[in-house]
N, C-alpha and C positions, 0 to 999 in steps of 0.2 A: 644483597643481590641474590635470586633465586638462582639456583642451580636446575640443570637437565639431568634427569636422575640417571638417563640413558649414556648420557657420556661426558657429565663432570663438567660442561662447556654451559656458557650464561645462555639462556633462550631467548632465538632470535626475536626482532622484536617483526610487530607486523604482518601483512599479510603472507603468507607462503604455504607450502604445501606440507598437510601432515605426515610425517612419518612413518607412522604408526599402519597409514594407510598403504599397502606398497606398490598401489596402481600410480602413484603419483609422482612422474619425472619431473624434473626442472627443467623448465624450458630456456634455451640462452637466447641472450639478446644482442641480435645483431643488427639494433636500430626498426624506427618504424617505417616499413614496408608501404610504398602503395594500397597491397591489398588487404592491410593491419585497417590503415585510414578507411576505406571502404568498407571495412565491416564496422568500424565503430559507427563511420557516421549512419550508414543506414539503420542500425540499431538504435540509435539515439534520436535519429528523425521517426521511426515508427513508436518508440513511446513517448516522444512529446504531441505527437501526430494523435495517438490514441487516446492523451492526459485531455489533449484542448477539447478533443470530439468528446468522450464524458461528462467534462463538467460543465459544457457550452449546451447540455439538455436540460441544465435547472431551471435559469432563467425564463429558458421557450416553453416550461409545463404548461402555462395557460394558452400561450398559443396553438400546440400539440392539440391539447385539449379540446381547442375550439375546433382546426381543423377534420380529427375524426371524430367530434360529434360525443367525446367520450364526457361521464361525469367524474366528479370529483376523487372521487373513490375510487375508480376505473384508471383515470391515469394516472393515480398514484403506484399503480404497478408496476409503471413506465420503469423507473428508478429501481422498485425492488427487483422487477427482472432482470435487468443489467446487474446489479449486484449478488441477486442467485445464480446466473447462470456463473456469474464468473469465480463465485467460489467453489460450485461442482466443480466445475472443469480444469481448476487451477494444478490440484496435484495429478491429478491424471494427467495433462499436457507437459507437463514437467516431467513424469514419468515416461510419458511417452519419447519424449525426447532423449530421456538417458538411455532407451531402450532403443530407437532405430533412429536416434542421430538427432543435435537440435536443429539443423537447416532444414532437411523435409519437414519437419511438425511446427518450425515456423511458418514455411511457405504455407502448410495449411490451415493454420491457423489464420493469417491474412487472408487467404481465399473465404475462410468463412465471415471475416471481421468485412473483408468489401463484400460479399453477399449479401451483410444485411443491412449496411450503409446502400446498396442497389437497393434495396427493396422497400426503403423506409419511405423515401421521396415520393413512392405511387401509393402509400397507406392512405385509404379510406374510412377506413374501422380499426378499432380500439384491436381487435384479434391481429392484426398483419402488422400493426406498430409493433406490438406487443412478443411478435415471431421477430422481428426486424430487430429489435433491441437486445433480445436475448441472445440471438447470433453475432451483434456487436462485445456482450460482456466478455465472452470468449476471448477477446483480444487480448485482456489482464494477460493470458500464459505468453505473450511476445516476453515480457519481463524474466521470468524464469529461463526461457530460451536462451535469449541474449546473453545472461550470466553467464549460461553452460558454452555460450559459443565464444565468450570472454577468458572464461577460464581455461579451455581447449587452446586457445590460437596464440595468446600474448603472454609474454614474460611474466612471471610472478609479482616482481613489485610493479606493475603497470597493470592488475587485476583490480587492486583495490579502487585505485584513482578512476578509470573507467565505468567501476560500479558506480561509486559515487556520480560522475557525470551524468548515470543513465539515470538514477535517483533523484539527482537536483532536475534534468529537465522536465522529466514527472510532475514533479511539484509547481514548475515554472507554468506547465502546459494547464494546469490544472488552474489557475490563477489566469492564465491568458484566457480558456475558455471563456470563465464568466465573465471577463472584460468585452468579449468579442461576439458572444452570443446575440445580442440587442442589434449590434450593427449590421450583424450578415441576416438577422432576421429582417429588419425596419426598413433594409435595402434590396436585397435579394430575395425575400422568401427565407418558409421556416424550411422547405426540402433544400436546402446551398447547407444548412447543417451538415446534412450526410455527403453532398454531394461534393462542396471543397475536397474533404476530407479524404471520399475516394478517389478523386483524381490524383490526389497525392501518394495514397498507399497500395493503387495500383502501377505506379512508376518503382515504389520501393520491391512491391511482391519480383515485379519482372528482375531487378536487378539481385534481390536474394539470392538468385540460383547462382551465382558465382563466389558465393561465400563458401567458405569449409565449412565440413561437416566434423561433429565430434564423431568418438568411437563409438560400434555400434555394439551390441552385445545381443544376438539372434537368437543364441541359448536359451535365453532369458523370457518368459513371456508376463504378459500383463494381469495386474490379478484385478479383474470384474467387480469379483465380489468383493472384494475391498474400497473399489471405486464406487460399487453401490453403497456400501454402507455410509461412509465415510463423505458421499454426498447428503443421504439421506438426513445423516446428522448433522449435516454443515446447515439445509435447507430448516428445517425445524428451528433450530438457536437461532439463526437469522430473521425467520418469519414471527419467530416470538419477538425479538428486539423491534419490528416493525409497526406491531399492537398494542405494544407501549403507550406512546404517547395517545391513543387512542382510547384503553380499555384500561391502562394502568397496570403496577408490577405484577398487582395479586390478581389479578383475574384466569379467569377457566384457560384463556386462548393462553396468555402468557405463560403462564405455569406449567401446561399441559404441554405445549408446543418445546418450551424449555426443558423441561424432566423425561421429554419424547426423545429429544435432540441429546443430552447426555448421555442415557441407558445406551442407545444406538451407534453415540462416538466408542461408551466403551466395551460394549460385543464389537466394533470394531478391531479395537488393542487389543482383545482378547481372540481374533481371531488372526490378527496381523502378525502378532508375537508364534502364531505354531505354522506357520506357512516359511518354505525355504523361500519362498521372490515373492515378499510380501510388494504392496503397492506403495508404500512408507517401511524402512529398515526400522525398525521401533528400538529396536538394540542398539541401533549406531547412535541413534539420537538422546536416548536416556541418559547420555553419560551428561553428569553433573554441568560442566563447559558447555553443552551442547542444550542442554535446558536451560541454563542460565542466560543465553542468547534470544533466543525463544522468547522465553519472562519478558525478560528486557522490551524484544519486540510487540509483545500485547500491551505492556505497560506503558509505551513511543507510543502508539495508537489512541489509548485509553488517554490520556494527558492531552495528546493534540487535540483528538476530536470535541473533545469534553471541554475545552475553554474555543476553540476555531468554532462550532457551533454557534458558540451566542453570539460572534460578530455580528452578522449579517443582522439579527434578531433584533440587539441595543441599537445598530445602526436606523436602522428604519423606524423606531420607535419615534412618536411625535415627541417635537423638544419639552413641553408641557409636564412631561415626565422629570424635567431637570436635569436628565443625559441622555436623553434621546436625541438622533442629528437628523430624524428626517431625510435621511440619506435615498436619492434612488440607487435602481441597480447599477447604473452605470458607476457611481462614488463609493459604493459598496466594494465592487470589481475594482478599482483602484486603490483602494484600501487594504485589499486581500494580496494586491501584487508582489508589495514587500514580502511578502511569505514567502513564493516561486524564487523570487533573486537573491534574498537570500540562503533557501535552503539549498541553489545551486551553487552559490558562494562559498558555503561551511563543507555540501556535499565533498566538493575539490580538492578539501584540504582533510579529511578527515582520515583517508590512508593516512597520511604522512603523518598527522598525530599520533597513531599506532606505533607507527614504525621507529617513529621518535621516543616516545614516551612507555609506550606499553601497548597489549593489545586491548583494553577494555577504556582507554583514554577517552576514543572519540563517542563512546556510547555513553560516560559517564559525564562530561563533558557536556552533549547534550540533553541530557536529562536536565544538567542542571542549568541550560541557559531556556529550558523548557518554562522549568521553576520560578525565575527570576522573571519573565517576560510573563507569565502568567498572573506572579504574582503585583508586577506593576499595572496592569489589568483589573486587579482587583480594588486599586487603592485609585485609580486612574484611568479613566473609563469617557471622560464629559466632554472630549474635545477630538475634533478629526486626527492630530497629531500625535495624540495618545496611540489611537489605533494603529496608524503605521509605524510608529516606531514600535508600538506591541508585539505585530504583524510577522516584522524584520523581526526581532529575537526569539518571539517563538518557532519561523520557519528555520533561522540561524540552526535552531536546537534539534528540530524534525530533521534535519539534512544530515547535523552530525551524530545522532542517535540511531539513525533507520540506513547509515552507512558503515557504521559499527558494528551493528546487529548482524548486517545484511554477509559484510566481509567475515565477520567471525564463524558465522554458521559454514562458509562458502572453505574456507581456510579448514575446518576440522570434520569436515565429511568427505570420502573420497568422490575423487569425479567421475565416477560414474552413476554419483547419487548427488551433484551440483543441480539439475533441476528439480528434482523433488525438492531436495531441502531448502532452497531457494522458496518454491512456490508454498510449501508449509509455513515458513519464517513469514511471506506476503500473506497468506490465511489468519496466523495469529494477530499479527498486526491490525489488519481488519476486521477481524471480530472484536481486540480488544478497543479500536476505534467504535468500530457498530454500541457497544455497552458504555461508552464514553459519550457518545453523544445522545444516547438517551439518558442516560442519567445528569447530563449536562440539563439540559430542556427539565427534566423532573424537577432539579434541583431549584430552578430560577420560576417554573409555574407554582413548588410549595411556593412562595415569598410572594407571590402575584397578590397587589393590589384589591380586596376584596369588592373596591366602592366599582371599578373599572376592566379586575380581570388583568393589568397590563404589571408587565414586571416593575418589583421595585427595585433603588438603587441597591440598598440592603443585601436582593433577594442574586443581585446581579453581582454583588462583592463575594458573595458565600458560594456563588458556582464555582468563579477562578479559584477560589480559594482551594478548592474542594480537588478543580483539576492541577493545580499548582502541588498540591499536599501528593498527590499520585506519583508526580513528579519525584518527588525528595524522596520519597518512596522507593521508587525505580533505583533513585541511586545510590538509597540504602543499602539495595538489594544488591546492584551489581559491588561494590564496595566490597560488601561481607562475602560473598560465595563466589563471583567473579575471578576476584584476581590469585582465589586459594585455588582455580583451574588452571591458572596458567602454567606451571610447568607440567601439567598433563597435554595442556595444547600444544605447548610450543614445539 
């Protein structure tokens, strides 16, 4: 049994508040409140709200497309937009929030997410989709907010289970989009995309205002230049990852855009670390536990994306191939849904594996049903049944990985630093996804069929394999350095 070096006594196990940090009171519980319920669920309706509206614009690209007249190339930026703007803004809205409250910087944050869901619907050209999309990626910072308005308002053992909720509907919403995309388009129109979606979260924006707000710290002011840097490097690695499957690892755009993107993260750290209210505490977060979470969460990223990629890809392939299903979008979307139910499944219970067993359980735990589901993927691939039960274990693993990650980070940094390090932990995670699903697609186009160009079964066994091995990896990693953190965390 580990010992707490501080007072002889075993460490507790699970979510709770660090010590070490002295801003951090224990909240008591005196049962859930009406306005406890009211904050979760509007919290939990605006990121399933936000999961469906995201990933219900893949399917309609060609539609998009054809409506403003744009080429191929052109709305290809559709998607990169949305996921540049939303990594710029992710630490800074985070920041913003621990700095004058998460309730204002969510309200505003919705005001900008229905601005540009308003604005989408009357797009004629590729430039005003293009404005409209970008104003939508901004949404990503609800996530980070929500945290800080979670861990502000409810009891400590009811932080972790909450997060997990917000995390499994995420995933669920994200799996409902592509199911639902085809139907609101083929019936409705491609502008009921945006348009559903704001009628809904401008009923949630109005009712926000009756949430609490966390603590405000006015002292404190925002650091710029940190936001610029630290986007500038974000936008570079990302737009290099974009060129990839295009222009390839080694090319000018790749390389340059990637070695552009590092130099710039680290004159960042290096200007972050000599500022007293840096825009990221780089000192709070180096501590060994507190990187090791981090890792963990690029590693959850890199491993999902990196085998969920080829789904959709092997599915659509002609049978002629010998595992190809021919599949459309709609069997596709039905295929991917097992992921949604079950990462909200595993999400729910992933506190209480902590708390039960240790704090790194439910991160190690999914790592390795990550492993196992990838690796039955690789050996089983030929049949629709394959895929959903694939679908269900690897979402099982996303849920219980990226709510381990999520609460660990959440539990060892003070709350006054819960939406930064939140929206950092969501940055890692999705970069190390962005580098997962390109090198997913690289891996399965080496093996391509030379007579046809079309992946082979081979070429499609040695991707999972590749993102499965990431996987064992991961929980190698938390294994060895993880759990020699824990009487530093607990």
């Amino acid at each position: 049994m580990e010992i707490n070096a501080r007072d002889g006594k075993p460490p507790e196990r699970g979510f709770h508040p660090n010590p070490s940090q002295p801003d951090q009171v224990r909240k008591q519980d005196h049962g859930t409140s009406g306005a406890e319920r009211l904050m979760v669920t509007l919290l939990c309706a605006a990121i399933a709200i936000f999961s469906i509206m995201e990933s219900s614009l893949v399917p309609a690209i060609p539609t998009l497309q054809e409506a403003v007249g744009a080429s191929t190339s052109e709305i290809s930026w559709v998607l990169t937009g949305l996921l540049l703007s939303g990594a710029v803004t992710l630490a800074v809205v985070g920041r913003l929030g621990d700095i004058y409250g998460a309730r204002p910087v969510l309200i505003t944050v919705l005001g900008l997410l229905c601005a540009g869901l308003a604005i989408a619907p009357f797009a004629h050209s590729i430039l005003v989709l293009a404005i409209a999309v970008v104003l939508q990626g901004i949404g990503i910072g609800i996530f980070p907010l929500a945290v800080a308005l979670v861990r502000h308002s409810l009891p400590d053992h009811r932080v972790g289970t909450v997060i997990g909720l917000m995390i499994g509907l995420g995933a669920t919403g994200n799996g409902a989009g592509l199911l639902v995309s085809g139907t609101i388009v083929g019936n409705l129109g491609w502008q009921w995309l945006f348009g559903l979606p704001l009628v809904v979260l401008l009923f949630i924006t109005a009712l926000c205002w009756l949430l609490p707000t966390t603590a405000l710290q006015r002292s404190v002011r925002v650091d710029w230049t940190g936001a610029v840097l630290l986007g500038l490097g974000l936008v570079c690695l990302l737009l290099s990852l974009t060129f990839v499957s295009s222009q390839g690892w080694l090319s000018v755009a790749v390389l340059g855009l990637g070695c552009a993107g590092l130099v710039i993260i680290l004159c960042w750290a290096f200007v972050e670390l000599r500022l007293p209210q840096p825009l990221v505490d780089l000192r709070s977060i180096r501590r060994p536990a507190v990187l090791t979470a981090y890792g963990a969460a690029a590693i959850i990223g890199f491993a999902t994306f990196s085998g969920i990629v080829l789904i959709p890809i092997i599915m659509a392939l002609p049978t002629e191939t010998g595992f190809g299903l021919a599949a459309s979008i709609t069997a596709v979307g039905l295929a991917m849904l097992p992921f949604g139910i079950a990462a909200l499944l595993a999400s729910s219970v992933a506190s209480r594996l902590d708390r039960r067993f240790g704090r790194w359980t439910a991160t190690v735990s999914g790592l390795g049903a990550l492993a196992g589901g990838l690796l039955f993927l690789a050996v089983a691939h030929h049949a629709y049944w394959h895929i959903v039960v694939a679908t269900a274990v690897v979402g099982a693993g996303t849920g219980l990985g990226v709510t381990g990650t999520t609460t660990n980070v959440v539990s060892m940094v003070g709350s006054h630093e819960t939406g930064t390090a939140t929206a950092l932990a969501l940055i890692t995670r999705n970069i190390g996804g962005s580098v997962g699903a390109q090198v997913g697609a690289t891996v399965l186009a080496s093996f391509a069929d030379p007579a046809t160009s079309l992946p082979t079964d081979g070429g499609v066994s040695v991707a999972f394999v590749v993102a499965a091995a990431a996987a064992v990896l991961g929980m190698a990693f938390c294994l060895a350095v993880g759990r020699r953190c824990i009487a530093e965390t607990a």
